[in-house]
DRENMARNU-467402 format. One record per residue: chain; residue number from 0; y negated, x, z negated of N, C-alpha, C in turn. Coordinates in steps of 0.2 Angstrom, whole numbers, plus 2048, in hexadecimal, padded with zeros to 3 digits. Example, Ala and Ser with C-alpha at 12.3 -4.5 7.8 and 13.67 -1.06 7.14 Angstrom:
R   chain     n   n_c2   n_c1   n_c3   ca_c2   ca_c1   ca_c3   c_c2   c_c1   c_c3
R       A     0    81C    842    7D9     816     83E     7D9    810    842    7D9
R       A     1    80B    840    7DD     805     844     7DC    800    840    7D9
//
This chain:
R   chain     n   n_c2   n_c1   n_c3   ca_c2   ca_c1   ca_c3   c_c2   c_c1   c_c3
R       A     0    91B    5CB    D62     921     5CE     D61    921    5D5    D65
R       A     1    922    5DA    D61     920     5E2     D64    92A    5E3    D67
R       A     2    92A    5E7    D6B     930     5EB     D6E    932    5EF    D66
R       A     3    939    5EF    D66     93B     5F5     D62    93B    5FD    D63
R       A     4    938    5FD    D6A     93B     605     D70    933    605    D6F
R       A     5    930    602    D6C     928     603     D6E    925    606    D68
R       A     6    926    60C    D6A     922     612     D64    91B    610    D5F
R       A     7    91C    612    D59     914     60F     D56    90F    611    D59
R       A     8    90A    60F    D57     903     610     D5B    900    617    D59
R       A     9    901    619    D54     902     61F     D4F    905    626    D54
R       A    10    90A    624    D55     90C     62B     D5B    90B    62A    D61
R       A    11    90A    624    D64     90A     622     D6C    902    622    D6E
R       A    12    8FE    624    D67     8F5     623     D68    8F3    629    D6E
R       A    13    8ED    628    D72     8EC     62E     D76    8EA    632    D74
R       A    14    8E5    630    D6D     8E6     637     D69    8E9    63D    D68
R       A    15    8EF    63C    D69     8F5     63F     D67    8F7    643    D6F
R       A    16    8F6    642    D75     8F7     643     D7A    8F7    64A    D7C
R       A    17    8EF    64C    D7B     8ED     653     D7D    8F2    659    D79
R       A    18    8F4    655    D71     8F6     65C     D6F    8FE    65B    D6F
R       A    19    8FF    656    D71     908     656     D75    90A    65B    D7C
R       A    20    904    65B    D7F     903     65F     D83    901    664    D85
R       A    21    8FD    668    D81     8FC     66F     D7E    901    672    D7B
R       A    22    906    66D    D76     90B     66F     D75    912    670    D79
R       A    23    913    66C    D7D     917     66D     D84    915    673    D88
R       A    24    911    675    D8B     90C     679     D8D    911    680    D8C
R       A    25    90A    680    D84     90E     687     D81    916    687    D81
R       A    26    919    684    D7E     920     685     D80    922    687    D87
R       A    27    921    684    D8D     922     685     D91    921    68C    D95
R       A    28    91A    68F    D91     919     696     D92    91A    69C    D90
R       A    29    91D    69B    D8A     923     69E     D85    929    69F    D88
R       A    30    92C    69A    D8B     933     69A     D8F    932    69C    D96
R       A    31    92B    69C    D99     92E     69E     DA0    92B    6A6    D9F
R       A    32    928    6A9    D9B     925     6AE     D9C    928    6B2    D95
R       A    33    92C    6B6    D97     92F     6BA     D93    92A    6C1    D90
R       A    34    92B    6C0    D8A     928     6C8     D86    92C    6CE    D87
R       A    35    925    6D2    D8D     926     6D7     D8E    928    6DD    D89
R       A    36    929    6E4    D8A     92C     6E9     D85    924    6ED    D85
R       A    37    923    6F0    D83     91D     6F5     D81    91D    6FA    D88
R       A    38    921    6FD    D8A     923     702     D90    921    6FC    D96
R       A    39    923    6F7    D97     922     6F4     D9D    91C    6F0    D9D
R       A    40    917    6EF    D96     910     6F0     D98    90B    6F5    D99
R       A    41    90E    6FA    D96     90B     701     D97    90B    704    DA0
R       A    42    910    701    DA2     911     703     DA9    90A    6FF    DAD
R       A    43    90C    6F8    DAA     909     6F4     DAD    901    6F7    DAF
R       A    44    8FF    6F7    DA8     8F9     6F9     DA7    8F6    701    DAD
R       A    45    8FD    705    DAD     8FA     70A     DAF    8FB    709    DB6
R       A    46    8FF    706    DB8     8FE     705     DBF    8F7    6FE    DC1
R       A    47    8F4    6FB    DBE     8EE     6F9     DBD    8E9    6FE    DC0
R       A    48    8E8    703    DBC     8E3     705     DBA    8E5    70B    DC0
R       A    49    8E8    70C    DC3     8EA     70F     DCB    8E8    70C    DD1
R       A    50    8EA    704    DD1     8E6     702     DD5    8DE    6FF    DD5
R       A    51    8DB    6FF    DCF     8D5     6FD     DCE    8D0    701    DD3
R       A    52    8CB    6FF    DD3     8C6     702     DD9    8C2    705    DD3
R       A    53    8C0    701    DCC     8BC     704     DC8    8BE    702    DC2
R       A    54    8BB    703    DBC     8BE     705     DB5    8BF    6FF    DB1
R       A    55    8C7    6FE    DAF     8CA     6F8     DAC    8C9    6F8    DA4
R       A    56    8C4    6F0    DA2     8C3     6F1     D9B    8C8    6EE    D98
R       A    57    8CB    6EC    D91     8D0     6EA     D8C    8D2    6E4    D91
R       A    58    8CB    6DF    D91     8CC     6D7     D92    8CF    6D7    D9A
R       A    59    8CD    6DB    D9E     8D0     6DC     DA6    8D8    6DC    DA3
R       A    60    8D9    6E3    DA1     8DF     6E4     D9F    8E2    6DE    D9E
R       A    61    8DE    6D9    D97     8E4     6D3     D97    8E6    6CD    D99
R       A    62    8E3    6CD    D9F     8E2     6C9     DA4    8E9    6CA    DA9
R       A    63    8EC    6D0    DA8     8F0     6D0     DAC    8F7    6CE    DAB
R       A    64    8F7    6CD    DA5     8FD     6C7     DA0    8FB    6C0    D9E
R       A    65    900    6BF    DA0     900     6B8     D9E    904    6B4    D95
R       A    66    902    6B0    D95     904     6AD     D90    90C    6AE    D8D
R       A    67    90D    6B3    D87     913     6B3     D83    916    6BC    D88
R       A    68    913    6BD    D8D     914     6C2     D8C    916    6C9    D8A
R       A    69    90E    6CC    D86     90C     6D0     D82    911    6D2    D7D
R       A    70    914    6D7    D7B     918     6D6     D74    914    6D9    D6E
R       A    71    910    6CF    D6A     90C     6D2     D65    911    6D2    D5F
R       A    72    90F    6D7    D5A     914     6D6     D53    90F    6D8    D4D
R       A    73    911    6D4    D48     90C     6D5     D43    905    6D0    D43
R       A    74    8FF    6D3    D42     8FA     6D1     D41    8F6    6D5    D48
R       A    75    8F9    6D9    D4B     8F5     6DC     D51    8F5    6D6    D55
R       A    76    8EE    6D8    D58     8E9     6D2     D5D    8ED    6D6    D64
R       A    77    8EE    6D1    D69     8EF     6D4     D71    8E8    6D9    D71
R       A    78    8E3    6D6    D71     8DD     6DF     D72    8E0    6E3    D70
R       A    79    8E2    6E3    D6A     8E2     6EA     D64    8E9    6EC    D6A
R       A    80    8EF    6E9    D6B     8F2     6EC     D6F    8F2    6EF    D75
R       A    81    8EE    6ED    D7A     8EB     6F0     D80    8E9    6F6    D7E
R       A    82    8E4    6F4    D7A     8E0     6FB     D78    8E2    703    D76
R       A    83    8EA    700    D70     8ED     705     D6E    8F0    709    D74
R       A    84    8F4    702    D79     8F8     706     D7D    8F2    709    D83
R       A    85    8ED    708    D86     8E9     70C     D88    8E7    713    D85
R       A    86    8E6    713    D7F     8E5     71A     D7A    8EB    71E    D7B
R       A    87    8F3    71B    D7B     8F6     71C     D7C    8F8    721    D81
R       A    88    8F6    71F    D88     8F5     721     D91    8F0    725    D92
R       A    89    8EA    727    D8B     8E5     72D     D8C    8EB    732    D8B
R       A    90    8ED    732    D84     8F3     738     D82    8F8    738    D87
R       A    91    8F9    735    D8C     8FF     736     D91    8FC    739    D97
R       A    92    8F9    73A    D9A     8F5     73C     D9D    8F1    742    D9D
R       A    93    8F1    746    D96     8EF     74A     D92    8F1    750    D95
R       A    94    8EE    758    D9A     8F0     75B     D9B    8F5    75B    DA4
R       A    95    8F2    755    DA6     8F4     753     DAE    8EF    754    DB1
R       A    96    8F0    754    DBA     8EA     754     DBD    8E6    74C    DBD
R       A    97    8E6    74A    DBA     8E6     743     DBA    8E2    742    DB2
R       A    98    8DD    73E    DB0     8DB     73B     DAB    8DA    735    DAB
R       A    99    8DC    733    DA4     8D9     72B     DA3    8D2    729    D9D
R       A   100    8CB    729    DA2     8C8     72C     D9F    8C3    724    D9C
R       A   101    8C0    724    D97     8BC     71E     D94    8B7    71E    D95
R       A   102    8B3    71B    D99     8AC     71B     D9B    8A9    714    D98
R       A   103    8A1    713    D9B     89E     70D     D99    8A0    708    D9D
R       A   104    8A5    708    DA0     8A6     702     DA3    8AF    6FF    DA3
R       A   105    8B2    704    D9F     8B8     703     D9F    8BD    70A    DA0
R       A   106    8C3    70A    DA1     8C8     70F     D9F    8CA    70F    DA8
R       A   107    8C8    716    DAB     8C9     716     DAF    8CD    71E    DB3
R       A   108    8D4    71E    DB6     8D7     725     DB9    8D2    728    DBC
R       A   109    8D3    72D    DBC     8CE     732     DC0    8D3    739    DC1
R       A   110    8CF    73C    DC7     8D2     745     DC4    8CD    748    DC0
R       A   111    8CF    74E    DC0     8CE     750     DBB    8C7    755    DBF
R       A   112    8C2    756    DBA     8BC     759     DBF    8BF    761    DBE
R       A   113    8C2    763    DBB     8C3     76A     DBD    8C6    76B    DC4
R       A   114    8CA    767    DC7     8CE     766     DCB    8CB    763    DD1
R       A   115    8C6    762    DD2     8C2     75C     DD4    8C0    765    DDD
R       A   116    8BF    76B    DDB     8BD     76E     DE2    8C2    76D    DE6
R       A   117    8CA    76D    DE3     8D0     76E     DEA    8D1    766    DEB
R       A   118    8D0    761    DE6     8D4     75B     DEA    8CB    759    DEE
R       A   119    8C6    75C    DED     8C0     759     DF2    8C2    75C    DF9
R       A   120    8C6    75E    DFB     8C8     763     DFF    8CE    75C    E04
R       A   121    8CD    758    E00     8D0     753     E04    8CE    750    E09
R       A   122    8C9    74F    E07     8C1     74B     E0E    8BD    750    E10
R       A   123    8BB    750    E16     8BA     752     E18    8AF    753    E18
R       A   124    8AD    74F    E16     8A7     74D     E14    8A5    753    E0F
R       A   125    89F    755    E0D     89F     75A     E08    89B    753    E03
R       A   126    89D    754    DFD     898     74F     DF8    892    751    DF9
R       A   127    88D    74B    DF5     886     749     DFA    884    750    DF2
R       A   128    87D    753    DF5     879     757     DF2    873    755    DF2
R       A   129    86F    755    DEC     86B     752     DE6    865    756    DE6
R       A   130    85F    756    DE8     858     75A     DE7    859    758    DE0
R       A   131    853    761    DDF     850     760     DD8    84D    75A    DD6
R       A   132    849    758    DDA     843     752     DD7    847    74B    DD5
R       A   133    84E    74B    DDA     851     746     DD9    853    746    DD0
R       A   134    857    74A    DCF     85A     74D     DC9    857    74D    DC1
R       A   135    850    750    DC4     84C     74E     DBE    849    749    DBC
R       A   136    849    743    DC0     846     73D     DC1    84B    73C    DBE
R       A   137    850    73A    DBE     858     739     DBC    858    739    DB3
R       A   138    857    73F    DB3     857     742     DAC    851    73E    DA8
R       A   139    84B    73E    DAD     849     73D     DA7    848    734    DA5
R       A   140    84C    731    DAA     84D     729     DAA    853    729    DA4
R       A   141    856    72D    DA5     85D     72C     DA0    85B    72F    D98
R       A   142    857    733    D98     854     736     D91    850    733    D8E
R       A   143    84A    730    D92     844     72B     D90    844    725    D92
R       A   144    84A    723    D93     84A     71B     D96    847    716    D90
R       A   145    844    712    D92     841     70F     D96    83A    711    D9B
R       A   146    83B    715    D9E     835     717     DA1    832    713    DA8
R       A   147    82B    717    DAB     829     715     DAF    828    719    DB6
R       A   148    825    71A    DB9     825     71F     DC0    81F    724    DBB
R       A   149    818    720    DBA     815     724     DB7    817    727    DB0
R       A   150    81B    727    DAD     820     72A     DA8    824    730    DAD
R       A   151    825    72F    DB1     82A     736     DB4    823    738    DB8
R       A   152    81F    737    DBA     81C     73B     DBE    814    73F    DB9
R       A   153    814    73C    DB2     812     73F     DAF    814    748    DAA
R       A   154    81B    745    DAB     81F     74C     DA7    822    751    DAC
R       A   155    821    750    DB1     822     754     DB7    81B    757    DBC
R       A   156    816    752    DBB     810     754     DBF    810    755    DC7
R       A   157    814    74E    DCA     813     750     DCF    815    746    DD0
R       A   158    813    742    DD5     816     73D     DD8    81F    73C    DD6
R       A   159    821    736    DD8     827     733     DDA    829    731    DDE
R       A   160    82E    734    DE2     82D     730     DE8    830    72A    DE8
R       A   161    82E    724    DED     832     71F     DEE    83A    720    DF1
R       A   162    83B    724    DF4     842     726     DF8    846    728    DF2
R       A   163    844    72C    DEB     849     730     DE6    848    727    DE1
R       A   164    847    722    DE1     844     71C     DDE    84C    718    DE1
R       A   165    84A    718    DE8     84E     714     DEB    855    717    DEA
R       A   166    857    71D    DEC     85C     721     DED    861    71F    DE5
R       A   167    85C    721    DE0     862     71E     DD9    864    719    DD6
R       A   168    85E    713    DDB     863     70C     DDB    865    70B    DDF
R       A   169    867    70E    DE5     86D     70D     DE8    871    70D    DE6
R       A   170    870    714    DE3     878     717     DE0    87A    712    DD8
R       A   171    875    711    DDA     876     70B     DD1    877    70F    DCA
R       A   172    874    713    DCD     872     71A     DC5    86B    716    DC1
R       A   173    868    710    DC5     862     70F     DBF    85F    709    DC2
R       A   174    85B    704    DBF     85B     6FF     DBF    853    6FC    DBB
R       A   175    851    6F7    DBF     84B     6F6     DBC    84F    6F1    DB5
R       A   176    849    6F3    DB0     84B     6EF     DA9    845    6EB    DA6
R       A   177    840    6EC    DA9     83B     6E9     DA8    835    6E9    DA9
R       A   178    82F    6E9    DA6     828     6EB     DA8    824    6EA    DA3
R       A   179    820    6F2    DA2     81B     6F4     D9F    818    6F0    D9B
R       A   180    815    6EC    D97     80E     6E7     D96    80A    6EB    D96
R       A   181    804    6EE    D9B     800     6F1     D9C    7FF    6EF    DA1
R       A   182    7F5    6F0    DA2     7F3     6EE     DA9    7F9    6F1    DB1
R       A   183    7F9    6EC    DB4     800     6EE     DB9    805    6ED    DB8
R       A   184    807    6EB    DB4     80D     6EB     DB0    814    6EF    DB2
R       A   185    813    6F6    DB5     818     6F8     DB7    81F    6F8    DB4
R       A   186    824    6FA    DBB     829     6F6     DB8    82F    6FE    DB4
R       A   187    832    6FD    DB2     836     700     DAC    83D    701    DAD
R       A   188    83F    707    DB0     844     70A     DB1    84A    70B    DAC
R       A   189    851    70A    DAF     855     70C     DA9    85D    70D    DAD
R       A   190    862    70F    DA8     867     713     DAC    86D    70F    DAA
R       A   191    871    70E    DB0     876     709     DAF    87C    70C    DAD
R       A   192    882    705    DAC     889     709     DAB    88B    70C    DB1
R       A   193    888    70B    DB8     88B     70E     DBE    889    717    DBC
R       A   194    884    718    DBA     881     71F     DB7    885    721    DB2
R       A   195    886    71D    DAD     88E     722     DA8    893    722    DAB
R       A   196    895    71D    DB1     89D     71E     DB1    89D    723    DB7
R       A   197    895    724    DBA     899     72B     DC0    898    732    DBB
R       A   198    894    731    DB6     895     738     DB2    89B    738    DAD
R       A   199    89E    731    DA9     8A4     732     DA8    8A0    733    DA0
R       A   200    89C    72F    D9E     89A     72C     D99    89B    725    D96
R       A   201    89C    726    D8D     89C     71F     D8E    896    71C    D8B
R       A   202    892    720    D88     88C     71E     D87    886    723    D87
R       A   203    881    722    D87     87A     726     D89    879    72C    D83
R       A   204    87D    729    D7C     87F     72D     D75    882    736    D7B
R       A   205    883    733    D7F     88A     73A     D7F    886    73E    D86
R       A   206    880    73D    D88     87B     741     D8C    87B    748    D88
R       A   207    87C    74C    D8C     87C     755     D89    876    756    D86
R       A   208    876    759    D83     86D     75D     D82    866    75D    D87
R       A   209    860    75A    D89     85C     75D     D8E    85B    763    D90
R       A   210    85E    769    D8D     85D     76F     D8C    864    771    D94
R       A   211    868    76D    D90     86C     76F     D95    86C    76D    D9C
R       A   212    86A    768    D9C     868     765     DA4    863    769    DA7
R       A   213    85E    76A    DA4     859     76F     DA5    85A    773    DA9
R       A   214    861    777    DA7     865     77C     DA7    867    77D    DAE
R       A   215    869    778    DAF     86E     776     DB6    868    775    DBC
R       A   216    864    770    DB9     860     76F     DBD    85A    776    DC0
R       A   217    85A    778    DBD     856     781     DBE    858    784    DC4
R       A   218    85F    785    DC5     861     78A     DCA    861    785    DD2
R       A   219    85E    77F    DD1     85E     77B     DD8    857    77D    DDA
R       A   220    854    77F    DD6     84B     780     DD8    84C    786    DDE
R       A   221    847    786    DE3     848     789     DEB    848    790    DE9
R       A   222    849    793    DEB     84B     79C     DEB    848    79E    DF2
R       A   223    845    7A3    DF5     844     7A5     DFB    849    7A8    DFB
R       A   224    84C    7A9    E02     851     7AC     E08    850    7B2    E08
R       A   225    857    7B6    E04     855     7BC     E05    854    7C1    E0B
R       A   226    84F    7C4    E0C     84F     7CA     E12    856    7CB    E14
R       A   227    856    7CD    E1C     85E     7CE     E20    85F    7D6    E1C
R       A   228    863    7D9    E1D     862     7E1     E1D    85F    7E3    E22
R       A   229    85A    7E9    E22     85A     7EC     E2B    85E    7F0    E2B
R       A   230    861    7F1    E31     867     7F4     E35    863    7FC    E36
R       A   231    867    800    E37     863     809     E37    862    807    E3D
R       A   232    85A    80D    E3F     859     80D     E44    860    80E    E49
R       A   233    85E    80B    E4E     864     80D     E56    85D    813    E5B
R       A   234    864    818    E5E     861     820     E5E    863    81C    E66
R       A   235    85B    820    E69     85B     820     E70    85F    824    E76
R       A   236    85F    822    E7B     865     827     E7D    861    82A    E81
R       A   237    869    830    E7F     867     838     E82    861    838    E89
R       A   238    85C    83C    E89     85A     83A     E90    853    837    E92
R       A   239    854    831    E8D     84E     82E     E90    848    82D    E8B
R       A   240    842    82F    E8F     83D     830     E8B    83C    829    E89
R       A   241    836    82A    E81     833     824     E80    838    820    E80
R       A   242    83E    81F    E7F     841     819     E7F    83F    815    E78
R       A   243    83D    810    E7A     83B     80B     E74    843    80A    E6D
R       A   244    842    80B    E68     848     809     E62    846    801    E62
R       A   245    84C    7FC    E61     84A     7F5     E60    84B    7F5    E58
R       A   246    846    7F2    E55     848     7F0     E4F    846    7E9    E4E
R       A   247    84D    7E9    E49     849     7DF     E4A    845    7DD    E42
R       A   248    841    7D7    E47     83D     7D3     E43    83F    7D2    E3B
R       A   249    83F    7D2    E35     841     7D2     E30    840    7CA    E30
R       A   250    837    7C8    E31     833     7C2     E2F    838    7BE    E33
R       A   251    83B    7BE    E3A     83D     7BB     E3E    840    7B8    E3B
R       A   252    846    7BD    E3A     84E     7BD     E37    84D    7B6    E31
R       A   253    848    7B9    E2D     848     7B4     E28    846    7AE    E27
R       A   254    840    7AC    E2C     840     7A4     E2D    846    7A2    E31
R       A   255    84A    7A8    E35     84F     7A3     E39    856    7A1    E32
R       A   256    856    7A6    E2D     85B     7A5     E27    858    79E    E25
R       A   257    854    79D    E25     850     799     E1D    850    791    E23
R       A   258    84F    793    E2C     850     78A     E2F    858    789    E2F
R       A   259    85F    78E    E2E     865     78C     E2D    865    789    E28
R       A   260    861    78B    E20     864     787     E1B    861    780    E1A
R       A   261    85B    77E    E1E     859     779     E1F    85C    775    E24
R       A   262    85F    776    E28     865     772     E2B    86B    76F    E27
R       A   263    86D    774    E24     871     771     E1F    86E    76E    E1A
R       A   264    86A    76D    E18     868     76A     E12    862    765    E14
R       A   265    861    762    E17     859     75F     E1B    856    75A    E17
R       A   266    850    75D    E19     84B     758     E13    844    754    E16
R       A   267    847    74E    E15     841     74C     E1A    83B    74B    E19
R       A   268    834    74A    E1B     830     74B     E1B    82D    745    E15
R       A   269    828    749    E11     823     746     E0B    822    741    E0E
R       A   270    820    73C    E07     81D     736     E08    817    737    E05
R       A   271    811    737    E09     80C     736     E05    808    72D    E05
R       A   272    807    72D    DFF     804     727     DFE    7FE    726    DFE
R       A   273    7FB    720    DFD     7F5     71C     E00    7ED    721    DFE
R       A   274    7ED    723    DF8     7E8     728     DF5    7E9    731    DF9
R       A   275    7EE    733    DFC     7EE     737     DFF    7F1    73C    DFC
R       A   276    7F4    73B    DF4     7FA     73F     DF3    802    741    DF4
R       A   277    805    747    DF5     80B     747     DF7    80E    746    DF3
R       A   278    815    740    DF4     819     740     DF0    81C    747    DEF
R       A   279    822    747    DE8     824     74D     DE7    82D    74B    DEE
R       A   280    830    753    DED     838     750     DF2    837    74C    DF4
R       A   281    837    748    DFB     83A     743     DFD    841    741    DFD
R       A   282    844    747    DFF     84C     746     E00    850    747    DFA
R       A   283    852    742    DF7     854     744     DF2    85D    744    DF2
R       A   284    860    741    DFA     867     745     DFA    868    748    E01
R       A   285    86A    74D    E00     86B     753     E06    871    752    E08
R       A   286    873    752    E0D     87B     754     E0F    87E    75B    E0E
//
């Protein structure tokens, strides 16, 4: 003799359990979380991407709402919406000191590099400064990647240092990806998203021309220190014979010009390795 209050087995099965509950759920998330307006995610979104330390992708973005939130309509997917209204917040932005710029690692505010010599003027620190050797290793890791050491130091003809090696995976501009299959198997160098998003690239497609890096890089090759002026002779006074005229050293003058700009720029001393070659630059960043 079954209860009359006692539900069939049909609805009361625990089969039935989980999706009674997923359905309570969502309801529940529907009612406490109210659909936002398009301005007040847009806001959302750009005061995100204010506080971020580095570049926020779509799925970041949609992680900062919650469930019934979003105002979707029609057949638009929530990506498709984030995205729009971030393409949106490039055109708003357009023409400020301020850009919202897309790189390889997400959408992220910036100033603007025209604008970049008065607001550096903030810190006090001068940005860090880049030898030639470091630069071209650089380039030619980002143009020929996958390469190896003996690939940069064949096309340049001179060693690699360990120091300009270590220096741009510090900075996380490149990154071992492999190894050679050849006796030794050395390993294979390659450039990371940390290296597009400090150039403000979003992929390796949008590198300038070699021609033009060339270009840039040229005018960092050393220049000797131009000669001081000499000063007109100084006239001896009235009277005294023989008075020696001082003239000064020119040679002096110019090795002491040429130890100031070593001071500022200082390059530490060659590495030479085990065969008894010098590396090329060991300092690959100068203060």
């Amino acid at each position: 003799m079954t209860d009359e209050n006692t539900p069939p087995e049909s609805e009361a099965g625990p089969e039935n359990v989980p999706e009674t509950v997923a359905e309570t759920v969502d309801t529940l998330m529907e009612v406490v979380h109210e659909r936002l307006e398009e301005a007040v995610v847009t806001q959302i979104i750009e005061a995100a991407l204010q506080a971020a330390s580095e570049p926020l992708t779509v799925d970041r973005c949609l992680k900062l709402f919650r469930r019934g939130e979003l105002p979707i309509s029609g057949s638009e997917t929530q990506r498709e919406l984030i995205k729009r209204l971030l393409d949106a917040l490039v055109e708003t932005f357009d023409g400020r000191g301020v850009e919202l710029k897309r790189v390889a690692s997400g959408y992220r505010l910036q100033v603007r590099q025209e604008l970049s010599p008065w607001v550096s003027r903030l810190w006090e620190e001068k940005p860090p400064r880049y030898s030639r050797a470091l630069l071209e290793t650089l380039s030619l890791i980002a143009y020929r990647q996958p390469v190896t050491r003996g690939d940069i130091e064949q096309v340049r003809g001179v060693a690699v240092s360990s120091n300009i090696v270590r220096t741009l995976e510090e900075r996380g501009w490149i990154k071992e990806v492999g190894h050679r299959e050849v006796p030794g198997r050395p390993v294979l160098y390659g450039t990371t998203k940390a290296f597009l998003d400090y150039f403000n690239l979003k992929s390796l497609s949008e590198l300038p021309p070699l021609e033009d890096i060339r270009d840039l890089i040229e005018p960092l090759a050393e220049v000797p220190a131009p000669l001081p002026e000499q000063p007109a002779a100084v006239e001896a006074e009235p009277g005294a014979e023989g008075a020696q005229v001082a003239v000064p050293d020119t040679k002096a003058a110019s090795a002491e010009d040429t130890e100031v700009e070593d001071v500022s720029t200082p390059v530490t001393e060659p590495v030479v390795d085990a065969a008894g070659s010098q590396d090329d630059d060991d300092d690959p960043q100068t203060a």
